[in-house]
C-alpha positions as CSV (number, residue, x, y, z in Angstrom):
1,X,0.0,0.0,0.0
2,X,2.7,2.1,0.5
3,X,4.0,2.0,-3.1
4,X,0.5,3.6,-4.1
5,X,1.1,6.9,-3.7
6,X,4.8,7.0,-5.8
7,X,3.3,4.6,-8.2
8,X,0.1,7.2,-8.4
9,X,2.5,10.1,-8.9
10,X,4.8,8.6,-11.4
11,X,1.9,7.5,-13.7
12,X,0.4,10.9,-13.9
13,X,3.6,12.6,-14.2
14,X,4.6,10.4,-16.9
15,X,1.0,10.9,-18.7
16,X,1.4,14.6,-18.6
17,X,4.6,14.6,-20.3
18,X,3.3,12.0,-23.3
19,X,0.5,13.9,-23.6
20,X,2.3,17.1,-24.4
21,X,4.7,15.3,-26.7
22,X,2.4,13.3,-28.7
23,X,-1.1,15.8,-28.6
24,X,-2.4,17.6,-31.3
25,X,-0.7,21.0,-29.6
26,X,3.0,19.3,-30.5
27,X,5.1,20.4,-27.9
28,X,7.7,17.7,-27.4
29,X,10.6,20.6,-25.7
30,X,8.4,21.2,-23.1
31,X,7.9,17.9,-22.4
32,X,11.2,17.0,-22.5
33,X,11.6,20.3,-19.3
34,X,8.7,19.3,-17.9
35,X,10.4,15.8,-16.8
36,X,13.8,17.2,-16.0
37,X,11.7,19.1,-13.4
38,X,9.9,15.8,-12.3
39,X,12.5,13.2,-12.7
40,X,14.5,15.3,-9.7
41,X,11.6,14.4,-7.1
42,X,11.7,11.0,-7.1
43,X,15.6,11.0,-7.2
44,X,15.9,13.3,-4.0
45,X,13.0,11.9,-2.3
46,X,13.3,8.3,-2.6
47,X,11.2,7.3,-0.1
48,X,9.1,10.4,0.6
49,X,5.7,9.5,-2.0
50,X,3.4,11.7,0.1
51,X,5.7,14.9,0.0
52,X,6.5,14.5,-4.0
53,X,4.0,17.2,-5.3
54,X,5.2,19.5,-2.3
55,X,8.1,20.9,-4.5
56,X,5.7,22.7,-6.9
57,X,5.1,24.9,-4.5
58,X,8.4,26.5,-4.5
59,X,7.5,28.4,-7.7
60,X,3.9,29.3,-6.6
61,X,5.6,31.7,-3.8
62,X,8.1,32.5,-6.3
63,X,5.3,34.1,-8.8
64,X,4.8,36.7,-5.6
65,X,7.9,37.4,-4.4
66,X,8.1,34.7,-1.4
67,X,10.1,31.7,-3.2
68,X,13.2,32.0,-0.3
69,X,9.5,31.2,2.4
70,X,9.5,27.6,0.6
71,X,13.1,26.8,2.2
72,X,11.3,26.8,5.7
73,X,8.5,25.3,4.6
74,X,11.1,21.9,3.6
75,X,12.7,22.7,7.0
76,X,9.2,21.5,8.2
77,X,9.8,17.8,7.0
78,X,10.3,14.7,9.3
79,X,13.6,14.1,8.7
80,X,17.0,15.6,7.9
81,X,17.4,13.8,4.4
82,X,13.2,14.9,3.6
83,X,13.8,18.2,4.6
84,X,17.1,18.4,2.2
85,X,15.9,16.8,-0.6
86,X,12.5,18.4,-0.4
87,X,14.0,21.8,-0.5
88,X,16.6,20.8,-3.3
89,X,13.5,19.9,-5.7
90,X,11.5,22.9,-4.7
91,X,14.4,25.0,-6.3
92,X,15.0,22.5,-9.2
93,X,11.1,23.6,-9.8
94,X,11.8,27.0,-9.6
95,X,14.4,27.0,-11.5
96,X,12.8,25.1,-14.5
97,X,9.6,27.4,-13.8
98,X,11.8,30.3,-14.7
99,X,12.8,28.8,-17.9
100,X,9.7,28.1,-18.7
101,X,7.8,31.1,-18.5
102,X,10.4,33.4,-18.1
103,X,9.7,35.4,-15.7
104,X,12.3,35.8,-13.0
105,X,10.7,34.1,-9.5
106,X,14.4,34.4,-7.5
107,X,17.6,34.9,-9.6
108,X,16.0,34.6,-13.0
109,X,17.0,31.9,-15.9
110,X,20.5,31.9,-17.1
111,X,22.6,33.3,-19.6
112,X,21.8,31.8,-23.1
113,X,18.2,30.3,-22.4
114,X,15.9,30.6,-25.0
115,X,12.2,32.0,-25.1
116,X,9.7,28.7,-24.3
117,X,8.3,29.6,-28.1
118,X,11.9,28.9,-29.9
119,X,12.0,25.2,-28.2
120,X,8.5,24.2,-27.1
121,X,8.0,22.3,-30.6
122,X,11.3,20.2,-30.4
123,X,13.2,18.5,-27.5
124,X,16.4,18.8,-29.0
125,X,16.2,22.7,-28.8
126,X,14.6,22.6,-25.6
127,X,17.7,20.5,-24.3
128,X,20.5,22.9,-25.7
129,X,18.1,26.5,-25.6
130,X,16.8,25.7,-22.3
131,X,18.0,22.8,-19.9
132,X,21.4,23.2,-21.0
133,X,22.3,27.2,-20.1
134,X,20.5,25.8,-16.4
135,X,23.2,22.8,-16.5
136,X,26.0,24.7,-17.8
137,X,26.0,27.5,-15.5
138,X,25.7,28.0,-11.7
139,X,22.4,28.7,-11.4
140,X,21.5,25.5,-9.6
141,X,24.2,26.3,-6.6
142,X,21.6,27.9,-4.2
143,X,19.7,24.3,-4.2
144,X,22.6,23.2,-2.3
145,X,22.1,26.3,0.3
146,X,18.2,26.0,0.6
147,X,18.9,22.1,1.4
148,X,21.3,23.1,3.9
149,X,18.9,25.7,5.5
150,X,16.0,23.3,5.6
151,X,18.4,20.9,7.7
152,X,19.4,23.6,10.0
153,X,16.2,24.7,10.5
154,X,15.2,21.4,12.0
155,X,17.9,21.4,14.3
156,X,17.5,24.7,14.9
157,X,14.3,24.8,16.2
158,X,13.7,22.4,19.2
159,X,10.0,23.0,20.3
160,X,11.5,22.7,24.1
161,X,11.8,26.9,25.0
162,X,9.8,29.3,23.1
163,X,12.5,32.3,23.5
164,X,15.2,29.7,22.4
165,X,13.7,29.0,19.5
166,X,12.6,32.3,18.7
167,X,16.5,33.5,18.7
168,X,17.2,30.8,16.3
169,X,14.7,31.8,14.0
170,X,15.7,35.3,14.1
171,X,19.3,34.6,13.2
172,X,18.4,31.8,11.0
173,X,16.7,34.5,8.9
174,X,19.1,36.8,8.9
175,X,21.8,34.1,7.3
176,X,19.1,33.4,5.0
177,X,18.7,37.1,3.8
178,X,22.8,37.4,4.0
179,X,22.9,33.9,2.1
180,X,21.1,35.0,-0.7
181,X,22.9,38.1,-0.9
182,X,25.9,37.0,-1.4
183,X,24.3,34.0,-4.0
184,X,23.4,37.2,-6.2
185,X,26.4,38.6,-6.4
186,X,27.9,35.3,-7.5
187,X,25.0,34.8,-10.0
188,X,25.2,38.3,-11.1
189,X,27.2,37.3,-14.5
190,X,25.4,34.7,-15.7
191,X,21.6,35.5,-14.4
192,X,18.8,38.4,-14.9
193,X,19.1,39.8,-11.3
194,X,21.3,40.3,-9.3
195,X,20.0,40.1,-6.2
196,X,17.6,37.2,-4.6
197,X,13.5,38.5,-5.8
198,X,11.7,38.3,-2.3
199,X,14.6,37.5,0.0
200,X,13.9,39.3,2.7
201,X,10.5,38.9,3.0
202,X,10.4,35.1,2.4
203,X,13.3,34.5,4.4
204,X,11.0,36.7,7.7
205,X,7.8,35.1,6.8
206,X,9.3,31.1,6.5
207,X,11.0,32.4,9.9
208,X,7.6,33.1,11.4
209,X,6.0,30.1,9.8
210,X,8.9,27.6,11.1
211,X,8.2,28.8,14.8
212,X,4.6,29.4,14.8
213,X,4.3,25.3,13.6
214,X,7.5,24.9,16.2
215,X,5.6,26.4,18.9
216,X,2.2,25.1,18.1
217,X,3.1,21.3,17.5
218,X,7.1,21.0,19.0
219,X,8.5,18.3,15.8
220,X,8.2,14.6,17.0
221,X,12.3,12.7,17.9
222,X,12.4,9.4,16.3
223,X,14.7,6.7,19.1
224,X,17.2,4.8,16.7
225,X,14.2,1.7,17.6
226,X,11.6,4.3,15.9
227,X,10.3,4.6,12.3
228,X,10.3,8.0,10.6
229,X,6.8,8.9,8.9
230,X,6.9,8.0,5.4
């Protein structure tokens, strides 16, 4: 019973895709990004079916200015590995989202990506105009940074003293904000902007999200005899 929910996931994802490549509309290179971005969930979440669809999220907050909030929102997760992986395919989503429809949700696409109309109607354009400038460039580096967060997070925040944890939210935020800072001037060369869209405001609001949820339901301490949620 278990398997249902991956096994669920997999066949629609997989019937989205064909669909696009084989309908009447014709558009085989979005198809072709369309998977990149799905493929990544599976592979970074293994064994997490019921938070797979989770990662779409990430560019939802990114369309208004909140995408750093979806970091937290991973940090939320059971585990360490759920909350890394979780928050590495929520910016593997972004990222593709932003090649997609170009419109910039954090740091923008890359250098060298194409408009969606010049490789929709052919994979092998989409994979050089589109997936390749991501692959090619640093643009995927802060995936790394929000998977650390969402760890740190969940170490962070202990759900024992309320002013403890409020303190490690605060400064968590601020090395968010200071994080991202520093990502944009790294990105800079190769990306739209040049500084993080909605850092500082995602960064506060995940920080008031991850110790309001703290606060309100302190996160549950698996013994090495325990199971994790699945």
């Amino acid at each position: 019973m278990a398997m249902l929910p991956r096994l669920g996931w997999l066949a629609a994802a997989a019937g989205v895709c064909v669909w696009l490549a084989v309908s009447e509309a014709g558009r085989p290179g979005t198809a072709l990004v369309l998977a990149a971005a799905l493929v990544a969930v599976p592979l970074l979440l293994p064994r997490g079916g019921l938070l797979w669809s989770l990662p779409a999220l990430a560019p939802l907050l990114g369309a208004i200015a909140l995408a750093p909030l979806f970091v937290a929102v991973a940090g939320l997760a059971s585990t360490a590995w759920r909350r890394a992986g979780v928050a590495a395919a929520g910016f593997a989503w972004l990222a593709v989202a932003e090649i997609a429809t170009g419109r910039e949700l954090l740091f923008g696409a890359p250098d060298g990506t194409a408009a969606r109309a010049a490789w929709k109607g052919s994979a092998v354009d989409a994979a050089r105009e589109a997936l390749w400038p991501l692959l090619s460039s640093p643009v995927l580096a802060p995936g790394l940074v929000w998977a650390g967060f969402a760890v740190l997070l969940g170490v962070a925040l202990r759900g024992r003293w309320a002013f403890v944890d409020a303190l490690a939210a605060a400064a968590w935020v601020v090395a968010l904000v200071l994080v991202h800072s520093a990502l944009g001037d790294l990105l800079a060369p190769t990306t739209e902007l040049s500084q993080a869209r909605g850092a500082v405001a995602g960064a506060v609001l995940g920080g008031l999200v991850a110790i309001t949820v703290t606060l309100l339901a302190p996160p549950v301490r698996y013994g090495p005899g325990e199971p994790a949620l699945p």
